[in-house]
N, C-alpha and C positions, 0 to 999 in steps of 0.2 A: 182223716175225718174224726172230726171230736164224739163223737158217738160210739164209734170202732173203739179210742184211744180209753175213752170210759169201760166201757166192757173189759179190753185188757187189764184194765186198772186192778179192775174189782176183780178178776180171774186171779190175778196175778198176787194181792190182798190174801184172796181166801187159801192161796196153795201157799203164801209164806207162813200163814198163823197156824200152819199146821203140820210146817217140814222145816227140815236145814237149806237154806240155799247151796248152789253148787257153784263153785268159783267161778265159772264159766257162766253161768248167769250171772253173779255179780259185777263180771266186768263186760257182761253185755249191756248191763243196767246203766252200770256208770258212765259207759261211753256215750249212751245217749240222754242222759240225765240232763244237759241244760236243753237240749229238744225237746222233752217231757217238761219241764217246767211250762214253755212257751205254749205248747199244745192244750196240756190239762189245766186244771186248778191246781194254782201251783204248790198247795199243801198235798196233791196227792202221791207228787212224786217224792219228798219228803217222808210219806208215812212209808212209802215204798224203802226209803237210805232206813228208816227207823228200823223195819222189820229186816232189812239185811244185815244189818248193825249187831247180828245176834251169833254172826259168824267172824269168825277172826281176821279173814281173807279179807273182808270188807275194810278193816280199819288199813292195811295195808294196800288195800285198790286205792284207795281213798288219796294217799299221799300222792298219788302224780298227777290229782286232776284238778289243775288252776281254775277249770270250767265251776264245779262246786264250790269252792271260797266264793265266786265272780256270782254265781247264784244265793247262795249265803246271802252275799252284801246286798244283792236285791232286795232280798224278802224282807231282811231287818229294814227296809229303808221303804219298805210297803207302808199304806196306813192305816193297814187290819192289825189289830195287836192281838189279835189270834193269830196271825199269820209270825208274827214277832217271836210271841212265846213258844212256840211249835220251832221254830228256826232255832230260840236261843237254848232249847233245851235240847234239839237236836247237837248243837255244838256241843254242849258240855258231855253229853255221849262221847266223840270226838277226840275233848281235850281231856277227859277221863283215862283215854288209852293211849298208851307210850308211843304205840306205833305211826300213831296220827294225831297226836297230839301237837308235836312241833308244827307242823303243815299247820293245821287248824289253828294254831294260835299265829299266824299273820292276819287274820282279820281283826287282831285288838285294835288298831286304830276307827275302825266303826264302831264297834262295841263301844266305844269312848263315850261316839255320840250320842249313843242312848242313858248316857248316863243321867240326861235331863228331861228324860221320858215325863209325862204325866203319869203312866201306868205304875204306880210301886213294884208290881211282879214284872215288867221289862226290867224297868233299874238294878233290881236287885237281881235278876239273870243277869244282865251284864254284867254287875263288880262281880259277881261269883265266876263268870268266864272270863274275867280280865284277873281276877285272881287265879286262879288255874292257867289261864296263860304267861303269867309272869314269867315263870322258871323257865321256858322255855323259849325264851328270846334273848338277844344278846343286845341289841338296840331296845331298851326302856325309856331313851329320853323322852318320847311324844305323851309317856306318863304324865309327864310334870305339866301340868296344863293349866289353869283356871277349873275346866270342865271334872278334874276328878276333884280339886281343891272343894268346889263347890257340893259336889256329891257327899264327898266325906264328913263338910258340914253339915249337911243335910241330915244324911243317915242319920246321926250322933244324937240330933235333935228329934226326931222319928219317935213316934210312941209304938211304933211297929217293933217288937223284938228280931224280927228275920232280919230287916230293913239294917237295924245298927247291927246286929250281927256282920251282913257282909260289909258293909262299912269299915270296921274293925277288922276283919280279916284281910279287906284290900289293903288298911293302912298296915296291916303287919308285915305283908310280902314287900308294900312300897318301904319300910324303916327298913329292912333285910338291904338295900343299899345303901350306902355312904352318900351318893349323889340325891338320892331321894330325899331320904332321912334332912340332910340340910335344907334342899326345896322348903320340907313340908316344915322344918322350924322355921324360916325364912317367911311362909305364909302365916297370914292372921288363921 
């Protein structure tokens, strides 16, 4: 019952903002984490990975659950862009730590997508979490697209400083290859 699952919610809220989680709840949490998405509002169980996120155990739970990428690619592909930014910053959490950073960086082929966001702060989460993901992939080619060519124009021409910031930093990861590097001389 979503009334019960609310109450928990908020129980379960106020007892992490003010403890360490215990690995054993973490990977109580995790296992049922796309069931909690489905039941609540799906930013609550989010705020839930956020405030576990403060424990180490967590980055390491994290790596064996395909369930979370598979909830991830939902939420970014939601049409709340509160829901978006909340997801995309949750990743960069994620792709922040070694432990979980590889796992977490297979969602770069979404993150692409939102390269053509309306929203400037989705965009600019995305190349900051596709730049953060680079290193940690070994297949880059899906880089080379139209969709980032277009970004990187973009940014550049941006009166926004953040905006050509991460512009500039994705094109520094993308020249760091030889395959890339040519792409992007190759393109207008």
């Amino acid at each position: 019952d979503a009334e019960i699952a609310d109450l928990a919610f908020d129980s379960l809220k106020s007892l992490l903002m003010v403890s360490q989680p215990t690995p054993k709840l973490i990977s109580l949490f995790l296992n049922q984490f796309e069931s909690l998405v489905s039941i609540l509002d799906k930013t609550k169980p989010l705020i839930i990975l956020q405030l576990l996120s403060k424990a180490p155990s967590t980055f390491i739970g994290i790596s064996s659950k395909k369930e979370i990428l598979d909830t991830f690619e939902k939420c970014i592909e939601e049409p709340s862009n509160d829901l978006k930014i909340f997801t995309l910053k949750l990743i960069s959490t994620f792709l922040y730590n070694d432990k979980s950073g590889l796992f977490i960086s297979q969602i770069s082929k979404s993150l692409i997508n939102l390269l053509d966001d309306k929203d400037e702060i989705i965009t600019f989460l995305a190349a900051s979490n596709l730049t953060l993901s680079y290193s940690y992939l070994t297949d880059k080619s899906f880089f080379l697209c139209d969709k980032v060519i277009n970004y990187l124009t973009k940014s550049f021409k941006s009166q926004n400083e953040d905006i050509c910031c991460a512009g500039l930093r994705l094109l520094g990861v993308l020249t760091s290859e030889r395959q890339s590097a040519i792409f992007l001389d190759k393109s207008e």
